[in-house]
N, C-alpha and C positions, 0 to 999 in steps of 0.2 A: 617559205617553210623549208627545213631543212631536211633531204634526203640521206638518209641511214638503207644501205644496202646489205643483207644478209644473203648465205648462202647463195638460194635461188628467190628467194621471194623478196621484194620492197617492204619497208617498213617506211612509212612515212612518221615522224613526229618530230615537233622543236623541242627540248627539252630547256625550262626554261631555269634563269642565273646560275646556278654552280652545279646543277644537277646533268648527268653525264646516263645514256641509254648503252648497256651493257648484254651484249651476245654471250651467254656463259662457255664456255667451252666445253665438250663431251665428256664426262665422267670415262674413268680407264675400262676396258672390256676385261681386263687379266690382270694379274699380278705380273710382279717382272720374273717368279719363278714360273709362268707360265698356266696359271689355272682359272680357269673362266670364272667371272664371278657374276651372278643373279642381279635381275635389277634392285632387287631389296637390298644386298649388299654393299650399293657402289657408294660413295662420299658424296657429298653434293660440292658441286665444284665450286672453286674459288677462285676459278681466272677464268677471265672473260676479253674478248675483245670489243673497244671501244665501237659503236656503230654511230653515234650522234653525242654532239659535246654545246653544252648552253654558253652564253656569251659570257656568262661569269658573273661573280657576286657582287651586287649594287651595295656599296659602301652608305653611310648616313647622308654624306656629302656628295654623292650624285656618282658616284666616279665609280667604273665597273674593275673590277682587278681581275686581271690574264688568268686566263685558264693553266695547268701546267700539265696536260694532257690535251690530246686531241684525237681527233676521228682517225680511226685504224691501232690505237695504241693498246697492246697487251696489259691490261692490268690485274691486281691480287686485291680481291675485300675481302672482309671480315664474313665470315660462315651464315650468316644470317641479317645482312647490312641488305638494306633496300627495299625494295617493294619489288616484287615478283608479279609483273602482266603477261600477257598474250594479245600480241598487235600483230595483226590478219593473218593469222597462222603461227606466228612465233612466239616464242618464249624468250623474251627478256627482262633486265631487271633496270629501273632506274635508283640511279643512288646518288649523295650528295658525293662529290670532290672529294672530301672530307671525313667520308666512310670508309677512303679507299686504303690500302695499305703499301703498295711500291706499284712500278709501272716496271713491266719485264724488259729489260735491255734486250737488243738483239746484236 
């Protein structure tokens, strides 16, 4: 089974063919002119980092095709792509490969 490490707490899940287990990143606390903003205020985020990555998409013909993302990689989805859980305390999203929208360079 595959280990996906958050923060401080273990999330245990495999996630299974192309579908990828996504840590969102923290919504911003301030603007960049510097003014606090409410939790009803903030954006719901759209980058996340990778915690756990499925073996990839099973073809007609038997044959799994690579992943192009893997575990630890910063990625960008779409505002409402995936299904939003909570596995043993956390809040993650699982989403297809294919939801997603670029992988943040570093």
């Amino acid at each position: 089974m595959a280990t996906a490490t958050a923060t401080a707490a273990k999330v245990n899940v495999r996630p299974l063919d192309d579908r990828l287990v996504v840590k969102p990143l923290e919504a911003e606390d301030k603007t960049k002119s510097g003014i606090f903003l409410p939790e009803s205020a903030k954006e719901k985020p759209m980058m996340g980092k990778v915690l756990a990555a499925g073996p990839g998409k099973l073809s007609d013909k038997g044959v799994r095709a690579a992943m192009s993302v893997k575990k630890g990689d910063t990625v960008v989805y779409g505002k409402y792509s995936g299904t939003e859980v909570e596995l043993e305390g956390e809040k993650v999203i699982i989403v297809r490969e294919s939801e997603l929208l670029g992988v943040v360079e570093k």
